[in-house]
C-alpha positions as CSV (number, residue, x, y, z in Angstrom):
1,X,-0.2,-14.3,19.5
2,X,0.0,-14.6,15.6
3,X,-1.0,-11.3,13.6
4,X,-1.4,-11.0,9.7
5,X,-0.8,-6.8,8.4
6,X,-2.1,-6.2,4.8
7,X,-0.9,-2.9,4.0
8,X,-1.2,-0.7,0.4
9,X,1.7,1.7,-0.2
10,X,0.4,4.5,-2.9
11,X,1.9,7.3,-4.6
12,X,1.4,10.4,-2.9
13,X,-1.8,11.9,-4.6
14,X,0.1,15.0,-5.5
15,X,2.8,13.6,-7.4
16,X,3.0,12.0,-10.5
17,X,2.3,8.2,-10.7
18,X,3.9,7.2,-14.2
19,X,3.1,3.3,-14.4
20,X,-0.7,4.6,-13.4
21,X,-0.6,7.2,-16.0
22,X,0.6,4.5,-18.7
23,X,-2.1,2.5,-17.1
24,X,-4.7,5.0,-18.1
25,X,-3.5,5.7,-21.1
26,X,-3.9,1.9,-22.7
27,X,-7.3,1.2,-20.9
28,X,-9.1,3.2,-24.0
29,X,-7.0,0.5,-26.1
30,X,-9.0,-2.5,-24.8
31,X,-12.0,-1.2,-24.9
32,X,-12.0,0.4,-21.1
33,X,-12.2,4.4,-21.3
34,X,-14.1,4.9,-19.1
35,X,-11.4,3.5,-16.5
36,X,-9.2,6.8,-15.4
37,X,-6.9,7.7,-13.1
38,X,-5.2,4.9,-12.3
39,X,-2.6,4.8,-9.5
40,X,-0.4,1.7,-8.9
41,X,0.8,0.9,-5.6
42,X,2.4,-1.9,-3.8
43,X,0.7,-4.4,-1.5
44,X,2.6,-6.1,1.2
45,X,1.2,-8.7,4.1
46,X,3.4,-10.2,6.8
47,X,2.9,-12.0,9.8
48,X,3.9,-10.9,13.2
49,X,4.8,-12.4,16.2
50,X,3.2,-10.1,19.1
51,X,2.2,-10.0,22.9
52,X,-0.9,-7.8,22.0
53,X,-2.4,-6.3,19.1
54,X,-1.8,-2.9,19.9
55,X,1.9,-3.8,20.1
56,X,1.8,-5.5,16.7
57,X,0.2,-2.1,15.1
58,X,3.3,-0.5,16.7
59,X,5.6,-2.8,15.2
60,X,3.9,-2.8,11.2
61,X,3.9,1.2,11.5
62,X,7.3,0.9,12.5
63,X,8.3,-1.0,9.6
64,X,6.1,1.0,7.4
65,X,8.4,4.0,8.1
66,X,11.6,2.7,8.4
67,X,11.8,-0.2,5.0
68,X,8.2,-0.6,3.3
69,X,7.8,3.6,2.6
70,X,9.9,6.2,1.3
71,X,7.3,8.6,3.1
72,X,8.6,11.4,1.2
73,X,6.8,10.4,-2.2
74,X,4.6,7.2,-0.7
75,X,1.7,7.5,1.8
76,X,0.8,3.8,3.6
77,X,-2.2,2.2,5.7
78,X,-2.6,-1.3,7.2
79,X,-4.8,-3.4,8.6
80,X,-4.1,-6.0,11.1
81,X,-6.0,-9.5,12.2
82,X,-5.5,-11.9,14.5
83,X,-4.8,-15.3,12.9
């Protein structure tokens, strides 16, 4: 079975997210204060070979942890669909 895994890699919420801050700091620049807080992330999707799905969540998490995150200052979550 074919799988496709969208998954979102964010800055940890507790540290500081430069490119979101610079972000933030224009939006009152083009007319967009109101828009705060802004945290940039990267969003990855890949397609997976896989017996089952439960194997293909194994193998995404896997490569969460081992290439996609540096879990240290990046937290990740995925979701996966047949296709």
């Amino acid at each position: 079975m074919k799988f496709k895994a969208e998954i979102d890699v964010m800055p940890l919420k507790a540290l500081l997210d430069p490119q979101g801050k610079a972000v933030s700091a224009s939006m009152g620049n083009v007319g967009l204060s109101e828009i705060t807080n802004v945290r940039i992330g990267k969003h990855v999707t890949l397609e997976i070979e896989s017996e089952n799905l439960e194997n293909a969540n194994k193998k995404v998490d896997t490569a969460c942890k081992k290439i996609l995150c540096n879990q240290i200052m990046e937290s990740y979550t995925f979701t996966i669909k047949e296709v």
